[in-house]
N, C-alpha and C positions, 0 to 999 in steps of 0.2 A: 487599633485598626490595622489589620496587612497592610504590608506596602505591595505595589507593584514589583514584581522581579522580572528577573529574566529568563528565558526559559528554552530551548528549544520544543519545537512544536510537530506535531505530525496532524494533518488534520486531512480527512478522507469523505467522497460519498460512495456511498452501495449502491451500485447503479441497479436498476429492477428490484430492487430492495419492495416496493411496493406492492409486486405481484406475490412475490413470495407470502408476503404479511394475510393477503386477501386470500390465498390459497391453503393455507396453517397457520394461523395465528398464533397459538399455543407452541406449536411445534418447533416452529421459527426460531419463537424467542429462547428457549432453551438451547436450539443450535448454536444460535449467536453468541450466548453466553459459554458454552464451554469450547466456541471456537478462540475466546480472549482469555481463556483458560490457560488452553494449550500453549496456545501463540508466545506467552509471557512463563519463560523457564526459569528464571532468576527475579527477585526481588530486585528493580532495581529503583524502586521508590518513585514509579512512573503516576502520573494521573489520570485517570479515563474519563470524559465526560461523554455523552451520549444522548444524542436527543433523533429518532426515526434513524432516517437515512447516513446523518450524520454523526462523523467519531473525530473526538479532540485526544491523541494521547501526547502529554509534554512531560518534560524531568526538566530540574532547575539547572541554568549553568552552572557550571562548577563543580557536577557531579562528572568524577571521569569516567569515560565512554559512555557520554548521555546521546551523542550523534551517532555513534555508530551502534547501540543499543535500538535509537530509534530507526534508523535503516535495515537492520537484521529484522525487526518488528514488525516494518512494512512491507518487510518481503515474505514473511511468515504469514501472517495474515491473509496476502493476497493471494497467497499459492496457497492457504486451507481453503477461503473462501469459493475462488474459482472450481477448486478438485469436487468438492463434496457438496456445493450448491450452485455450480454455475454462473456464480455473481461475478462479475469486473469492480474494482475497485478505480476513482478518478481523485487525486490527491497531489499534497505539498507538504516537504519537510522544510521550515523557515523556523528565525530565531528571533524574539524580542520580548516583549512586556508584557506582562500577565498580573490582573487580581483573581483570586478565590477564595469563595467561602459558603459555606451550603448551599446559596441561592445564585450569584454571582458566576458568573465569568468573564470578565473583562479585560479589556488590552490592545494595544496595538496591534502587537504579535496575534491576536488571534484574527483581527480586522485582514493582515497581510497573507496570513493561510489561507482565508477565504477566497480571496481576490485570486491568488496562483493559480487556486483548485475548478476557481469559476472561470476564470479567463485566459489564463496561459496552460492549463495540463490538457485539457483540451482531448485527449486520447485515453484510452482506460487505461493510464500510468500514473505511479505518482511520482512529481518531479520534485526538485531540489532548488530552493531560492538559489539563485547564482551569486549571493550576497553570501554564501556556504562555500563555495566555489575552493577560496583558498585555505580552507579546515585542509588538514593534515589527512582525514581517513576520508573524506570524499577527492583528493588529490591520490591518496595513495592505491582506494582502495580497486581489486581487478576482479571480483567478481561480484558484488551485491549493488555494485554503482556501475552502471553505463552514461556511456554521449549519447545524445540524440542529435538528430539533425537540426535542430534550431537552438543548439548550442546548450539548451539545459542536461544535466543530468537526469535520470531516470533510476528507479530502483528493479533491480534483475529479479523479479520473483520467482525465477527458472533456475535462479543457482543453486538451488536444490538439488538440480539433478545434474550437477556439474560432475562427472564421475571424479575427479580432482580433491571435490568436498565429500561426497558419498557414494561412495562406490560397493554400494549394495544389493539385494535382490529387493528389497522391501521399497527402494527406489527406483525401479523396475517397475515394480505393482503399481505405483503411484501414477507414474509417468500415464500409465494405461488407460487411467483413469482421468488424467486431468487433461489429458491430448482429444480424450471425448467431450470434455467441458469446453475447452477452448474453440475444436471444430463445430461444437452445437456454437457456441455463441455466434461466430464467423457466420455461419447458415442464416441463423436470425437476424442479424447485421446485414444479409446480405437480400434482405426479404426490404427494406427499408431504403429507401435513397438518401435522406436524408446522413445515416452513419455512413454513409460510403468513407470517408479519411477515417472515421474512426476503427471500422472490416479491415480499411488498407494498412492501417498503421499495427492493427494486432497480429493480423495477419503474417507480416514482413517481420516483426519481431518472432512469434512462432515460427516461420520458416529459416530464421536467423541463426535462432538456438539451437533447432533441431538439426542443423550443420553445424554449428562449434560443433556441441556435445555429443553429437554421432549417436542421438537418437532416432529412432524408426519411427 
């Protein structure tokens, strides 16, 4: 029988994932699939589990740069997802105990991803257990990790277009495109009272980056 390990974790929901399914079903699910295609450029022995709305991807500890594999990941993911379907991601990168085996997923650690993602990420961000806090590349790192105001970490899904990192035209093309997804979202958020912190919180982040990085 497996033992339980240890693992870091990334665990995420698709927000409006529902509508999309009701509106293409077929089409969808092909997107979805070769958006984790793309997203994932290196083997680096990750796991994916998937059940609708919800995504598990963990790597065992002790693979190095298994944390900052998974944060480069989530920031990939949520900058295809938003560009080319409009979707916000709401998620947590934490670390602890994991079983698997064809049927199974089990663990602590996946019990703690849950919990982050339902009750403290709270905004279409995915945040960072604060029990990560003292890791070396969420301490060091200055563009794929941010602070937020209530002290967690966040993943910068804009560092993309950090001209620093890519300073190209094809990143240019992109921006175009995903500045239109973000402002539909905002619109729609903004039809609803209920997301009002969630409009204000994406919103201040869009207008944040789009002053760092001296985009239009």
């Amino acid at each position: 029988m497996r033992k339980l390990n240890s693992y870091y974790i990334l665990y995420f929901d698709v927000l409006g994932y529902r509508n999309k399914i009701f509106s293409d079903e077929k089409g969808f699910l092909y997107a979805i699939k070769e958006l984790f295609r793309r997203s994932t450029e290196k083997n680096w022995n990750a796991i994916i589990r998937t059940f609708s709305d919800n995504v598990m991807v963990c790597i065992e500890d002790g693979y190095e740069g298994a944390l900052k594999f998974l944060c480069h990941y989530a920031s990939r993911i949520q900058e295809l997802i938003l560009r080319e379907h409009g979707l916000l991601l709401r998620g947590a990168i934490t670390k602890g105990n994991l079983y698997f085996d064809n049927q199974f997923v089990y663990g602590t650690g996946l019990v703690s991803a849950v919990e982050l993602e339902e009750k403290d990420a709270v905004y279409p961000r995915i945040i960072i257990d604060k029990k990560l806090d003292s890791e070396n590349y969420i301490r060091c790192s200055k563009h794929t990790v941010l602070a937020d105001n209530d002290r967690y970490h966040y993943i910068n899904f804009l560092n993309y277009y950090d001209p620093k990192i890519n300073p190209n035209g094809e990143r240019d093309k992109n921006w175009i495109q995903l500045s239109d997804s973000i402002r539909k979202a905002i619109d729609e958020m903004n039809q609803n009272s209920s997301l009002d912190k969630k409009r204000t919180w994406l919103s201040a982040y869009y207008t944040d980056i789009k002053s760092k990085y001296s985009l239009d």
